[in-house]
C-alpha positions, 0 to 999 in steps of 0.5 A: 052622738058627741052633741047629744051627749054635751046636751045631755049634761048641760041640762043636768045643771043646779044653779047656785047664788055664790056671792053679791057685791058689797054696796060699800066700795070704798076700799078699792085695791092697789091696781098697777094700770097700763094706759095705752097705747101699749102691748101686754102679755096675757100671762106666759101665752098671749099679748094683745095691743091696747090704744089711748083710750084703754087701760090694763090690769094684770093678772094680779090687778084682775084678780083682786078687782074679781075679788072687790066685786065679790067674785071667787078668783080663779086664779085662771085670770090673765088680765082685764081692759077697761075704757077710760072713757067717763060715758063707757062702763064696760070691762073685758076679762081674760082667762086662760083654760090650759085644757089642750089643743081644742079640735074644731071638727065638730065645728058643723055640728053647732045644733044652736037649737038643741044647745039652747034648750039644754041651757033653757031646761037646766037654768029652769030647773036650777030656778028652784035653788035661786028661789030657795035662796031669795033670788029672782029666777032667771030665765033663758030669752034665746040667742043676743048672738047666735054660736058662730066659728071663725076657722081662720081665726080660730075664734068662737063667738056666741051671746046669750040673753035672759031675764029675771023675775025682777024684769031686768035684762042679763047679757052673756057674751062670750069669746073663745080665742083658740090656742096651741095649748088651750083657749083664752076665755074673753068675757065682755060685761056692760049693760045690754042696752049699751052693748051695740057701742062696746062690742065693736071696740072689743071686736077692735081690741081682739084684732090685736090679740095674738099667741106668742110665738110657739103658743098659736092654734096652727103650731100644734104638731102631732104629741101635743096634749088634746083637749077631750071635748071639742067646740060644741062643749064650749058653748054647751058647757060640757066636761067643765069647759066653760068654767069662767065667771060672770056674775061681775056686776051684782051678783056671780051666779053659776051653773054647776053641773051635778057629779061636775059633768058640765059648768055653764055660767050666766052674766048677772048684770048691776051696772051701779055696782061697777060705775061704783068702781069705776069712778073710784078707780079713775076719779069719776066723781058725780057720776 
């Protein structure tokens, strides 16, 4: 019954075009960047280990990168990682959803067909707003990776893959990071044709993730606030669940449910736009 109900809401979605990003970005923001090899804290809940080859931005310096690419800020980000490698272009984004203590029992209940047409029907129908916009529609191929759970880490992973009328690929790649007090949100953004090289080194970098001490998903003790939806919400994107953005190439484009029943949120990927930003941040001229 539960899923049914997350699937009910996820198809009763408007898709709306919030904002692109500017073609010039050559004012780019004061970032306080940590170099690895280091350890930074997620905000107040988490820090994670970052190696040489990475660099750190706060929530501050995240938040005002959100806000260059032309992104509403959330003002849930904790933080952002990028390589420092010339030939790598991808980013991860860190937001924290204070929302509870998550229950995984629905944990057998992950219906991934029924989950994906609830997305398919409500992105199809949100077409109509994105064409009334001038925007290609965007439809919903499948599963890049199926919704899988990890009871002993307590993490939750899935991707999905569309593609818009203009025949570009977008990738939605999402991690879930469960906590005492609620989740980080992981959101990966690279090219799909790149994301079978960056994948493993976010894999690598979340084994060096951990919940501050009184803060972890195994430190919930009975009177701690409980979050009202369970794993099958965060992938359908029932009671807001997902609210994380995106679109942080070209364009943010988000699922809104109608009366605010259910957010579910698609990467729109322009990879021009953000080796712009990259070679303005780190020098990476000619590229």
């Amino acid at each position: 019954m539960r899923t049914a109900r997350v699937l009910r809401a996820a198809g009763q979605v408007t898709l709306f075009s919030l904002v692109a990003v500017s073609s010039a970005l050559a004012q780019m923001p004061q970032i306080n960047w940590v170099k690895g090899p280091s350890t930074v804290d997620l905000g107040d809940q988490a820090q994670i280990q970052i190696g040489q080859p990475y660099t750190f931005a706060d929530a501050h310096g995240a938040q005002k990168l959100m806000e260059v690419m032309g992104n509403t800020v959330s003002r849930d980000e904790v933080g952002l990682i990028m390589p420092q490698a010339k030939d790598q272009d991808w980013f991860m984004l860190f937001e924290y959803q204070p929302v509870g203590y998550v229950k995984d029992d629905d944990k057998n209940e992950i219906d991934k067909d029924a989950i994906l047409e609830g997305i398919r029907r409500g992105t199809e129908e949100a077409n109509e707003v994105r064409k009334s916009k001038g925007i290609p529609a965007l439809h919903v191929q499948g599963w890049f990776e199926e919704p899988h759970y990890d009871p002993t880490t307590h993490n939750l992973v899935w991707a999905l893959t569309a593609r818009n009328d203009d025949g570009s690929e977008v990738v939605n790649y999402n991690v879930r990071l469960l906590g005492r007090q609620g989740y980080m949100s992981v959101t990966l953004v690279d090219d799909p044709a790149k994301l079978a090289v960056s994948k493993p080194e976010v894999e690598r970098l979340l084994a060096g993730f951990s919940y501050k001490t009184g803060r972890s998903y195994a430190e919930f003790v009975p009177g701690d606030k409980v979050a009202e939806y369970g794993l099958v919400a965060l992938v359908a994107g029932g009671a807001g669940a997902a609210a994380v953005k995106l679109g942080l190439f070209g364009a943010l484009f988000k699922i809104l449910a109608k009366g605010g029943k259910a957010v579910v949120l698609l990467l729109v990927a322009a990879l021009a736009a953000v080796k712009k930003v990259l070679s303005s941040m780190f020098g990476r001229g000619g590229e």
